[in-house]
C-alpha positions in Angstrom: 39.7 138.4 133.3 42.0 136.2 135.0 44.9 135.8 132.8 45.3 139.7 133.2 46.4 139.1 137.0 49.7 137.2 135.5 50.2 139.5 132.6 50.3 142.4 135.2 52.8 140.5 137.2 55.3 140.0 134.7 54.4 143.2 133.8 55.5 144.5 137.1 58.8 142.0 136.8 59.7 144.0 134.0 58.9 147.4 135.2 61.2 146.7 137.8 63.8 145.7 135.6 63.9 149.2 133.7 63.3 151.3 136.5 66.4 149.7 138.1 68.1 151.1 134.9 67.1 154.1 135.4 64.2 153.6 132.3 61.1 155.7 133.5 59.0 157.1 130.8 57.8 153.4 129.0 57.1 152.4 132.2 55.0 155.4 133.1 53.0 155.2 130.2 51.6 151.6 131.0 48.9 152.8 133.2 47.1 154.4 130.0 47.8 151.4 128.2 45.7 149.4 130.1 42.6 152.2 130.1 43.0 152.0 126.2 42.4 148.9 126.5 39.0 149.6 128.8 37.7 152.0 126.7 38.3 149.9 123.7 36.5 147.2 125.4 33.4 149.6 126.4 33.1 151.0 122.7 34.2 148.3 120.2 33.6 145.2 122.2 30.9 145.7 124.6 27.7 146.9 121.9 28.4 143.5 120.4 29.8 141.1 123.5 27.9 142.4 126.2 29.6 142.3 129.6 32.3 139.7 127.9 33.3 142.6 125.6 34.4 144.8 128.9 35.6 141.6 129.9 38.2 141.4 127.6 38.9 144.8 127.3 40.5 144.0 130.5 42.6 141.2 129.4 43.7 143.3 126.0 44.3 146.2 128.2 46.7 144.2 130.4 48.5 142.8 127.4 49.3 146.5 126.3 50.2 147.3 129.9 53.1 144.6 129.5 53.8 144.7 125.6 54.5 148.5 125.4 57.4 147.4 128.0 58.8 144.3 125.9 60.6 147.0 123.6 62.6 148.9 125.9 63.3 145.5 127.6 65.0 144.1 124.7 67.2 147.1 124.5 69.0 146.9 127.8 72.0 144.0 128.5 71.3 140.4 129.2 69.5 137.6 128.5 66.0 136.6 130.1 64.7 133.0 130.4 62.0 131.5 132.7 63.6 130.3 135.8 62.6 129.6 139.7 66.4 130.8 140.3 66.2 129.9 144.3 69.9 129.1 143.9 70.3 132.9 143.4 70.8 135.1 146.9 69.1 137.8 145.3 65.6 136.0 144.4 66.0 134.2 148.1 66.3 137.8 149.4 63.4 138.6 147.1 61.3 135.9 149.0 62.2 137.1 152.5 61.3 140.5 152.0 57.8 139.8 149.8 56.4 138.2 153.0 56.2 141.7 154.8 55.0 143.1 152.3 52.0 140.6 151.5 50.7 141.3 154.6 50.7 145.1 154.3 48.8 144.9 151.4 46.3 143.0 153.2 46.2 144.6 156.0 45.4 147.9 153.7 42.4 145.9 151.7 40.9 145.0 154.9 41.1 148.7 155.8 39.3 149.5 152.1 36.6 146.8 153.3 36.0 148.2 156.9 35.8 151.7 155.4 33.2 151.0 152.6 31.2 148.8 155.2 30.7 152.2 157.6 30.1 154.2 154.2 27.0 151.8 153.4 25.8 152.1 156.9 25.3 155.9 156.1 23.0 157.9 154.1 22.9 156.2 150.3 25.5 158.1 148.5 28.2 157.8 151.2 30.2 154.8 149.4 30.4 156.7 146.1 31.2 159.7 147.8 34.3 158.2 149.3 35.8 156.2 146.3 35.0 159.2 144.2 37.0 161.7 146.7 39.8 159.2 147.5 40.6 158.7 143.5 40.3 162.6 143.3 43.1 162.9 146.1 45.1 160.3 144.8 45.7 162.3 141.1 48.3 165.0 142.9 49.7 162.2 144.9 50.4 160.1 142.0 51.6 163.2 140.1 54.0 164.4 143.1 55.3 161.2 145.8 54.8 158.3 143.4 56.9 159.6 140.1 59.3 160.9 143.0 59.4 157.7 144.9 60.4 155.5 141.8 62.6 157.9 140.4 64.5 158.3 143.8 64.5 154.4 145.1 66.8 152.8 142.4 69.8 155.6 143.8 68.3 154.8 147.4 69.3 151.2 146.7 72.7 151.9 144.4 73.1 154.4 147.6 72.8 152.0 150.7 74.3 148.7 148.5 77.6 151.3 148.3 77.3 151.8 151.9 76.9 155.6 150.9 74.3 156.5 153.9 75.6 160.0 153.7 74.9 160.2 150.1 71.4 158.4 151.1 70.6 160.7 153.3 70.7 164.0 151.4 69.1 162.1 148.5 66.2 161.3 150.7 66.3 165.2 152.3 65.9 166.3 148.8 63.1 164.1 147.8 61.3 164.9 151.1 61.5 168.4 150.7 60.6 168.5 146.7 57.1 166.7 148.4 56.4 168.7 150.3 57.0 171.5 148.5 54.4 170.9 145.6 52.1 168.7 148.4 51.5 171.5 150.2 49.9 174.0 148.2 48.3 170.8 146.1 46.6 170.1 149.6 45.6 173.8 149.8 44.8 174.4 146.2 42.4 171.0 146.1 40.6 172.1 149.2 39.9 175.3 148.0 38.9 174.3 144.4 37.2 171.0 145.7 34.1 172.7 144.7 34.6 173.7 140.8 37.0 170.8 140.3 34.6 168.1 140.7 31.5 169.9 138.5 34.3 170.0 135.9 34.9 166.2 135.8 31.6 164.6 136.8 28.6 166.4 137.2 26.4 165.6 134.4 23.6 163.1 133.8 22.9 161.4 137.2 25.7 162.7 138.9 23.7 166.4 140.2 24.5 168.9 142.5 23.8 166.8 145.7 26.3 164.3 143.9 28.9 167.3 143.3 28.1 168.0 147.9 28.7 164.4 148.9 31.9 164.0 147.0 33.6 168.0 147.8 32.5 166.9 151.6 34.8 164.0 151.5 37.3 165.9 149.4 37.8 168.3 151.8 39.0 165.9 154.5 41.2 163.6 151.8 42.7 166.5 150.5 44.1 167.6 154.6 46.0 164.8 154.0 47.2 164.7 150.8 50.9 165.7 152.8 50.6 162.6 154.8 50.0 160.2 151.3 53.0 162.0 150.0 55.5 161.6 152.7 54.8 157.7 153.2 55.2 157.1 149.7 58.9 158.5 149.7 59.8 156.9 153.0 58.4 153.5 152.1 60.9 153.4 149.4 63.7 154.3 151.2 62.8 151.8 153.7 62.7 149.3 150.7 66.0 150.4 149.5 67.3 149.6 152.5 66.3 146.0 152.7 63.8 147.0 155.3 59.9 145.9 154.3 59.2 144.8 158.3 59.4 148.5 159.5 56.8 150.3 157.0 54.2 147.3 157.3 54.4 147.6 160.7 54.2 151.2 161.0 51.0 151.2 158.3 49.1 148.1 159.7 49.4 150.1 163.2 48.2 153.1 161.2 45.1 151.2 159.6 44.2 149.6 162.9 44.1 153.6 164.1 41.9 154.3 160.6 39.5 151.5 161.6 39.4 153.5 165.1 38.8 156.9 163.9 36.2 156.0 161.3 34.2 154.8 164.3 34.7 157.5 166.5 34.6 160.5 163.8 31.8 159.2 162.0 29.6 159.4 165.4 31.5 162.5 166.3 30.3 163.7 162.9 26.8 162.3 163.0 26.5 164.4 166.5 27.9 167.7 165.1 25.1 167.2 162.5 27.6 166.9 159.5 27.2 164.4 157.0 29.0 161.3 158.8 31.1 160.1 156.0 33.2 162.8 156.1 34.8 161.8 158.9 35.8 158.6 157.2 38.3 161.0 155.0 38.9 162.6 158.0 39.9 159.3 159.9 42.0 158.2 156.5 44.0 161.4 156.9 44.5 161.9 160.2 46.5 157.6 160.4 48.1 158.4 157.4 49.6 161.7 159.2 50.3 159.1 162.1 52.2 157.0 159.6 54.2 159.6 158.0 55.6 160.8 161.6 56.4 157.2 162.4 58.1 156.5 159.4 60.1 159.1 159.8 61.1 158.5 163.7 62.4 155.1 162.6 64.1 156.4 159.1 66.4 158.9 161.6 67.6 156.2 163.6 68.1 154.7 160.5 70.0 157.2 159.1 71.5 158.6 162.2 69.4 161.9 161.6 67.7 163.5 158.3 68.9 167.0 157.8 65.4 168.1 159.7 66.6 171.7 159.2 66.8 171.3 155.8 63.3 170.0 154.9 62.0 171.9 157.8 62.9 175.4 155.9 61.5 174.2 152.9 58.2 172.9 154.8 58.2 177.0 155.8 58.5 178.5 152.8 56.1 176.0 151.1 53.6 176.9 154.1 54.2 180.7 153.2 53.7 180.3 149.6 50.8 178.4 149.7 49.3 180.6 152.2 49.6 183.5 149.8 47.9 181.2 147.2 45.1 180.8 149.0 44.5 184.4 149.2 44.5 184.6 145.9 42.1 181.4 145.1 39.9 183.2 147.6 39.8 186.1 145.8 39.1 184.2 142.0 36.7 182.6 143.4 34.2 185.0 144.8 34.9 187.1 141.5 34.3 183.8 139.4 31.8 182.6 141.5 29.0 183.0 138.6 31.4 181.6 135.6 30.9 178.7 134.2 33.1 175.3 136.4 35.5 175.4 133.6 36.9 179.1 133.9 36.2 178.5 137.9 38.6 175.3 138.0 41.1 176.0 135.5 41.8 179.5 136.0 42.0 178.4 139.6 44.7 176.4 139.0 46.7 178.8 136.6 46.0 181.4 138.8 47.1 179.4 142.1 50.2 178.2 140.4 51.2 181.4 139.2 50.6 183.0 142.5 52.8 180.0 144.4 55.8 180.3 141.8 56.0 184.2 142.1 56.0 183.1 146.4 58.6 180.7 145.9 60.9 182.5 143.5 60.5 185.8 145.7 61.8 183.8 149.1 64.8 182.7 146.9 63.6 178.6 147.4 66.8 176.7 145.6 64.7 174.5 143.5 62.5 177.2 141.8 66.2 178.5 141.0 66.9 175.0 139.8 64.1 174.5 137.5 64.4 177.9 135.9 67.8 176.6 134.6 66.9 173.4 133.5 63.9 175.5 131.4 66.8 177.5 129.9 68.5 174.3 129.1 65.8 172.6 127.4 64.7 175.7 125.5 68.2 176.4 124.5 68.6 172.8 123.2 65.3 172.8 121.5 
């Protein structure tokens, strides 16, 4: 498996490369490349290989992860040759700002560690429960902040290197507020349908009902912070596009050293309640990440010399509103739908809930529901 850690870093070279021009969709598809090449390995490989055959289901599904990007590659300007380049500013500013950011991304796998040590001091279960929640709260926040985050940083950076901080800031307004208005009632709508939602996807086989309690537990507290996630992945990008990688590791290794803090103290606090003590290690993940988010965005408005707070604050309202009447309505589908079967329980939810949050938004007048109506029109018209 080993050659798959340098095929995913010029992978990532690459991906950089086309997002910078504005290329997102190839990119975004290289995730799935690399599970085709799991799966592959776990049907074709493994009946035959063994635990080699998932081996290198691995290392095939890392060479798709970079060859579906060679095309689109080839397509854009220039010439690419291997080269250590440190005669190049650019790659020494490369260097100086990768050594921040190596140590926040230790600092957060020591936090992983210290988190699934406390989950195996807890009643057998707790581990899976937490890895299974966390991955379950990670699908909206992938959905919403991260396709946000890397569609907004390359004008971040075209913004700051322009010494456009006006322009910068509105961009970042915008992006802030189109988080947090889908995070919101995806916080909401998660917590509510943590229940029906999780029978759906994995309870079968050995994963039973007690499974199914253990992992909608720890979803419940993830999911309260699902806002949190979303806002620290915008901001760390903007911090990025600003040259700045010091500010939002020290900001998140202060907010993991809080985590490591909480987990403690929750997880007793949890234990003496009587609830099941690994969910306050969701609880704890949450409540830091919160922490993080509001320090982010102290430093970003000095930054910036302010963040059109009004602005995102208004749309934080409304999104509270609308999600608020969603709820209601959830509440109600589910007591009538309480008997069906998970799949009319989770999916309708989420038609339902979605339905329910659009009519909210359109009938408080929110400019982007407005917005995305017309670029429907467009599209259909085209088509």
């Amino acid at each position: 498996m080993l050659p798959s850690a340098a095929l995913f870093g010029v992978s990532g070279l690459v991906m950089g490369v086309l997002n910078a021009n504005q290329v997102f969709f190839i990119p975004a598809l290289t995730p799935s490349m690399y599970q085709l090449g799991l799966i592959f390995g776990v049907l074709a490989l493994s009946p035959r290989m063994g635990i080699y055959g998932l081996a290198w289901g691995v290392l095939i599904g890392a060479g798709l992860h970079l060859g579906l990007q060679i095309p689109a590659l080839s397509k854009l300007k220039g010439h690419y040759s291997p080269a250590l380049g440190l005669e190049d500013p650019a790659v020494r500013e490369v260097a100086r700002l990768l050594g921040p950011r190596l140590l926040g991304v230790a600092v957060v796998q020591l936090n992983f560690w210290v988190n699934t040590r406390l989950a195996s001091l807890q009643p057998e279960g707790s581990v899976t429960a937490i890895v299974t929640a966390f991955a379950l709260m990670l699908m909206p926040q992938a959905a919403i902040a991260q396709s946000v985050a890397i569609a907004a940083m390359p004008t971040f950076a075209a913004q700051h290197a322009l010494g456009r901080l006006d322009e910068m800031r509105r961009s970042l307004a915008d992006s802030l507020r189109g988080v947090l208005l889908l995070a919101i009632p995806a916080s909401l709508g998660l917590i509510l349908l943590r229940q029906p939602v999780i029978v759906l996807l994995y309870q079968r086989g050995a994963f039973d009902a007690r499974s199914t309690e253990l992992v909608a537990w720890a979803l419940l507290w993830y999911a309260a912070g699902l806002v949190g996630h979303c806002l620290v992945e915008v901001l760390a990008r903007a911090f990025y596009a600003l040259h700045d990688t010091k500010t939002p590791v020290m900001v998140g290794a202060v907010a993991m050293g809080l985590n490591v803090a909480f987990s403690v103290l929750f997880s007793a606090l949890f234990v003496h309640v009587g609830w099941l003590p690994h969910g306050g290690l969701a609880l704890a993940n949450s409540l830091a990440t919160a922490l993080e988010a509001g320090g982010l965005i102290f430093y970003m408005r000095h930054r910036l010399n302010g963040m059109q707070g009004g602005f995102i604050l208004r749309g934080s309202l409304q999104a509270v509103i609308g999600a608020l009447a969603m709820s209601v309505g959830l509440g109600l589908w589910l007591m009538w739908a309480e008997i069906s079967s998970s799949w009319l329980s989770a999916l309708g939810g989420v038609a339902i809930g979605g339905a329910i949050y659009t009519a909210a938004m359109w009938a408080m007048g929110v400019k982007e529901t407005r917005a995305l109506a017309r670029a429907f029109r467009k599209f259909v018209a085209r088509a």
